[in-house]
N, C-alpha and C positions, 0 to 999 in steps of 0.2 A: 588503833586510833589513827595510825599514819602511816607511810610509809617505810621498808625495809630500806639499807642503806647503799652506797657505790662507791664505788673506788676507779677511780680512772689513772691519775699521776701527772702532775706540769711541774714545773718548776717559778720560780718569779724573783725580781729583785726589787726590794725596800729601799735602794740609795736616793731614787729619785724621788721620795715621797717623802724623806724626812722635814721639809721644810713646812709641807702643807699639813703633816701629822704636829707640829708646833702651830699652826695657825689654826690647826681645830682646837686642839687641847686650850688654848687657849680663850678658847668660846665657851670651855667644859662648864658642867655643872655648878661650880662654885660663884657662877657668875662673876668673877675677877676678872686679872690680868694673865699673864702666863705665871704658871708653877714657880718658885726658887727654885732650886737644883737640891735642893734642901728638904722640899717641902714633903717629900712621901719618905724619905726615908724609914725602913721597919713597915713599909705597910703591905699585906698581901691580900689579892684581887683573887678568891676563889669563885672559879669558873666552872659550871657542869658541864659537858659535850655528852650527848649520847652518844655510845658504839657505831660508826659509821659513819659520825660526823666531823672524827677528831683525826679531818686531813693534815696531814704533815705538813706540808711546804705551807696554806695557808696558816697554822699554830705557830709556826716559825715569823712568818709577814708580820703577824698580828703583835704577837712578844717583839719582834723587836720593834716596833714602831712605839710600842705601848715605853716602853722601857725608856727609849727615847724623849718621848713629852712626858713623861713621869718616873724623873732619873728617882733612884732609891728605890719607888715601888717594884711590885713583883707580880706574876699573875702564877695561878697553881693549877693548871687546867686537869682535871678529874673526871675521868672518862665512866659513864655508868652502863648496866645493861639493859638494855627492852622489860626483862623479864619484872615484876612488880613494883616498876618506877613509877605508876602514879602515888601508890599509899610513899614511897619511898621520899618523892617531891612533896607530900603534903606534909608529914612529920616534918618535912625539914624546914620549909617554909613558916611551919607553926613554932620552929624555936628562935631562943634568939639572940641566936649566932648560924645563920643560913648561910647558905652558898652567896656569894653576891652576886653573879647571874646564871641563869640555869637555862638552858635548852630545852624548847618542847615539840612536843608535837602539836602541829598548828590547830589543830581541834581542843586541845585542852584548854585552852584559853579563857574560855569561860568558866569554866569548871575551878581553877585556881582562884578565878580573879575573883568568882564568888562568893571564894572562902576569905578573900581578903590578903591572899599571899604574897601578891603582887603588888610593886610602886605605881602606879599611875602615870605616865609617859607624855600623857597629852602636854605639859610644858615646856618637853624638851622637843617637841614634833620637828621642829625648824631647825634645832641641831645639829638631828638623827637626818635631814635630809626626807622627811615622811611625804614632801607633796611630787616626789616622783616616782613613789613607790608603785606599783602595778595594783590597780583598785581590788581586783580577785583576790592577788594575795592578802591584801591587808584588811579584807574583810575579816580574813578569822582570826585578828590580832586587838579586835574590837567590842567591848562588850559595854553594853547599856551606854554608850556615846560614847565612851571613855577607850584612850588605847592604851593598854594596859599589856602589850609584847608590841617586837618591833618584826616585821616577817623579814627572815634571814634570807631563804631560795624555798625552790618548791618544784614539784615534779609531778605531770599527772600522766595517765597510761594513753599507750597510743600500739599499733598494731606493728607487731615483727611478722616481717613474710620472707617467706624461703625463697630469692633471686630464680636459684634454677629450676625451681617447680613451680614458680609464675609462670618463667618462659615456654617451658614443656606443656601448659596447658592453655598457650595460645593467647598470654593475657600481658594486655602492657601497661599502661600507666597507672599507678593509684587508682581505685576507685575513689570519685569524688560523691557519691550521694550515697543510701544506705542500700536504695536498690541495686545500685551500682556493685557494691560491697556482695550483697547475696547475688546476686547474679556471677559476681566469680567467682563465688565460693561453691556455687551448684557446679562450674567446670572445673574446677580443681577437683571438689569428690569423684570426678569420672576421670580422672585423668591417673593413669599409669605412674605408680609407685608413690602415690598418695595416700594414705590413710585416715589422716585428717586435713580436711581441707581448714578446719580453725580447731585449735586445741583452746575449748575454754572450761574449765573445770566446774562443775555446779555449785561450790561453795566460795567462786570469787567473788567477794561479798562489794569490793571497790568497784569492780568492772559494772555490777547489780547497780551499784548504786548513781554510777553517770550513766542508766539505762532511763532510770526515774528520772532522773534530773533534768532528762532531755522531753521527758516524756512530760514534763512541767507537776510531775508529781510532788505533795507532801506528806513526805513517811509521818507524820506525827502534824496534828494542827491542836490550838491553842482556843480550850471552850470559851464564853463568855465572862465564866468563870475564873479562869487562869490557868484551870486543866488541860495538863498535854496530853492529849492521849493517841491512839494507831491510827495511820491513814491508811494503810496498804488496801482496804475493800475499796479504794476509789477507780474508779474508771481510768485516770492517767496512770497508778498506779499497775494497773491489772493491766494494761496496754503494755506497760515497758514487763513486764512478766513475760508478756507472751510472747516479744520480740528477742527476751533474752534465751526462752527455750527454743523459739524458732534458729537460734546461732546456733545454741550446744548442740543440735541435733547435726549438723553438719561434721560432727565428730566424735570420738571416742572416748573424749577427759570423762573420769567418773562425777556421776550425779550428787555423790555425796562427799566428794576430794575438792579441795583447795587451792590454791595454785603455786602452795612454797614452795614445790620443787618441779616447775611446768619447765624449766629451761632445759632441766635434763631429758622432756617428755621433746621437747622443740629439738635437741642436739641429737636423736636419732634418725634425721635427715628424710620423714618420712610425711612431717607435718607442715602445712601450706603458710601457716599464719597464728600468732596468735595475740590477746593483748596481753602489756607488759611494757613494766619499766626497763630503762637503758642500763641498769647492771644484770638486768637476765641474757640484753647481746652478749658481755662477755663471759658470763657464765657458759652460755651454749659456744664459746669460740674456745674456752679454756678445756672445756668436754669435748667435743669436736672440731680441732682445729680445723678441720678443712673447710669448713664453714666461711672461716673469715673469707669476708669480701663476697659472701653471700647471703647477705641480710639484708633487707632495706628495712625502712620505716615510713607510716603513713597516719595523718590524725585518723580516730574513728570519724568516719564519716555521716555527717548529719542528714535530714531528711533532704536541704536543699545544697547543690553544689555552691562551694566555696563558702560554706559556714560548718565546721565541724560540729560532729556533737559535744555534748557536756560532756565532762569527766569530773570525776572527785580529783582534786586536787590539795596532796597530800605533801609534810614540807614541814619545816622546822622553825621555830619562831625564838626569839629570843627575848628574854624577860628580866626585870631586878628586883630581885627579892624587896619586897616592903619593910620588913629588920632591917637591913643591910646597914654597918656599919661606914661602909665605902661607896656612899650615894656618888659622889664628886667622882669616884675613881672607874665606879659601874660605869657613869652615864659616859664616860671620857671613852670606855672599851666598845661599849655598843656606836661610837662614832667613829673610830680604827677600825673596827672590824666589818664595819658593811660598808667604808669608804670606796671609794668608783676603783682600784686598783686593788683591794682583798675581798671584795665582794667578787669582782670579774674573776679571780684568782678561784673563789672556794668555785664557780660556776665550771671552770675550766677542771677543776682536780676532782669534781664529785661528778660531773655530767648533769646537775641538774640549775634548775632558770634562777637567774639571780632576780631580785626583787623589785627590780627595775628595767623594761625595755630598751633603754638607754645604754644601757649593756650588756645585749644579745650576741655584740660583736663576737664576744668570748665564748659561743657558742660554736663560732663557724668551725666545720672540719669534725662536728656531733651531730651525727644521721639522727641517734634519736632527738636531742634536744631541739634541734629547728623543727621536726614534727610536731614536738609536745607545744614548742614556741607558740606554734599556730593557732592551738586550741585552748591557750590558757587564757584570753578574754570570756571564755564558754563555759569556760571551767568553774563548779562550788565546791560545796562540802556537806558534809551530815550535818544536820540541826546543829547550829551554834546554841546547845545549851548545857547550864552546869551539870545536868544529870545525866547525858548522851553517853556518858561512858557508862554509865550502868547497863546499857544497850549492849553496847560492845564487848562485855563482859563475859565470857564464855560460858555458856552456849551462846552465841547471839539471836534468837528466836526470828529476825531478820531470814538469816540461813535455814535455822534448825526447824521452824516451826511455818515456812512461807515457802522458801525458794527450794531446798530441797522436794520436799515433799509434791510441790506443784511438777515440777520436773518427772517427779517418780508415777504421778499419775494422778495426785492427789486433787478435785473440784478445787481452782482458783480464790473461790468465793471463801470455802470453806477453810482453806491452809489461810486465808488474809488474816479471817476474824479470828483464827486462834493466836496467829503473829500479834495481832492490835491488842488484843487482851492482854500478854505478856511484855507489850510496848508498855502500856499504859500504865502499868503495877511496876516496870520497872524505873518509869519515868518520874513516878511518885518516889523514889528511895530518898533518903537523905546522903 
């Protein structure tokens, strides 16, 4: 449903922020004055983080700021795994005694809010600081007008290319258009100690999907009816197909492989490019040290120069439980934690884009981030709907029943309509 996680490492200090963390808290939910010193005593602020989100140095920022405008309270931050966290989020959501805010993947958003599990946010929008949020992101923090998550950062894929097997085969700056892009991918396949000129795996199902999205495709449209059902037999649809196998052929990733483990296929120094988020750079630097300092990063490149293409754009959204006993204390942490100094902070320690342009600053000196930077106005997501994960749900018939198969040889027409059948039946789930 989203994105895997990173780890970069900053450090930061809170002394200078204590004042302005009293003059928020002070705006906090209760609609008062500021807190007594008294007033939260015995109360604690249970927080989910997903695995890869629960950076150090910003947990620290946040706890102590928090602690500060909410002397006595407490926060319990409780880190969970990828592995069946959405049934895991809804049980909890449906009891009631819930987490009081919980981290998501920014596509679930509709799916929770649905079910009713979520506070409803639109009155705190001005709090939360929401009208400088970056409009892409906060699209998937929105459902039926109501914002119901607040988008935390996000991160969408952009191309890693090998420095010295650019140079080696004759090639200098970025390609800026798509032709641009295959035209140096046709010289890199001929060039000397090349292998793959793009390693892109036939089951990357994200990279598929800013292929559509450029290509102004809708995986799924909505009958007169209210019925979702497959779009992939459309002509935009079958356009970004055939653009996606015209990549893969460029190289050797299998037809039926994924790309969890493409850094390690990138760290044997043998592949030109490929796409990929910024903790696979240092995954192939920690495999292959020699690498460092021979990476670059570039957005995919669009059909016209200096407008990238789409990407999915994937990223963490943060949410208050509807139960929650500690409305006043939730909506106080959701205004520490994405304030302009631990917002910049989580951007700087994870490598990916905080939620507002306004603080890119904290990107500078991250190859990948200023690429991705580039192309997150361009940037969507899979169908913002409650049932989209039933999609996702493995097998995803997107892969298993379209994109594979078309690669392997299968009539385009004929792999859509089996895909849209199994869209359709599984868009109807409850």
């Amino acid at each position: 449903m989203r994105r895997r996680g990173v780890a970069l490492g900053i450090c930061s200090t809170v002394a200078a922020l204590s004042l302005s963390a009293c003059g928020l808290i002070g705006a906090g939910g209760g609609g008062g004055g500021s807190p007594s010193p008294t007033s939260w005593d015995g109360k604690t602020l249970v927080v989910w983080l997903m695995k890869g989100d629960d950076q150090g140095a910003w947990m620290t920022s946040v706890k102590n700021e928090f602690q500060h405008g909410y002397p006595g309270a407490k926060i319990d931050f409780e880190v969970q795994d990828w592995d069946g966290i959405q049934q895991r989020v809804t049980d909890a959501l449906a009891s009631l005694n819930p987490p009081d805010v919980i981290d998501i993947g920014n596509t679930q958003t509709p799916y929770y809010a649905a079910e009713g599990g979520l506070l409803d946010l639109t009155p705190y929008l001005a709090q939360l600081g929401g009208k400088g949020w970056t409009a892409s992101m906060n699209a998937s923090a929105v459902y039926q007008g109501k914002q119901y998550a607040a988008p935390w950062y996000a991160g969408n894929r952009v191309v890693m290319y090998n420095l010295k097997l650019w140079k080696r085969a004759g090639l200098g700056d970025p390609p800026q258009t798509m032709q641009d892009w295959e035209d140096d991918l046709a010289k890199l396949q001929g060039t000397s100690g090349v292998s793959s000129a793009l390693w892109l795996p036939g089951q990357n199902w994200y990279a598929f999907d800013g292929f559509l999205q450029d290509a102004g495709a809708q995986i799924v449209k909505r009958s007169p009816e209210g019925v979702w059902t497959g779009e992939l037999t459309s002509p935009a649809a079958q356009k970004a197909a055939a653009l996606f196998k015209k990549l893969q052929a460029f190289g050797h990733a299998p037809m039926d492989g994924n790309e969890a483990n493409q850094a390690s296929d990138f760290a044997k120094g043998d592949v030109g490019c490929m796409i990929a988020m910024g903790y696979e750079g240092q995954q192939v630097i920690q495999a292959k040290p020699a690498l460092n300092g021979e990476i670059g990063w570039f957005p995919i490149p669009g059909s016209k120069a200096g407008q990238p293409a789409k990407t999915f754009l994937g990223g963490s959204d943060l949410t208050v439980s509807q139960n929650t006993m500690n409305k006043d204390l939730a909506i106080g942490f959701l205004k520490i934690a994405m304030d302009d100094a631990n917002e910049s902070l989580m951007a700087k320690s994870s490598g990916f884009l905080p939620n507002r342009q306004s603080l890119y600053s904290a990107l500078d000196g991250n190859a990948y981030a200023q690429a991705a930077a580039k192309s997150v106005p361009y940037a969507g997501y899979t169908p913002l709907l409650p049932t989209w994960g039933n999609v996702e749900t493995t097998p995803n018939p997107v892969i298993t029943l379209f994109l594979t198969p078309f690669l392997q040889g299968k009539d385009p027409a004929d792999a859509a309509a089996a895909a849209d059948s199994e869209l359709t039946r599984r868009l109807g789930w409850n």
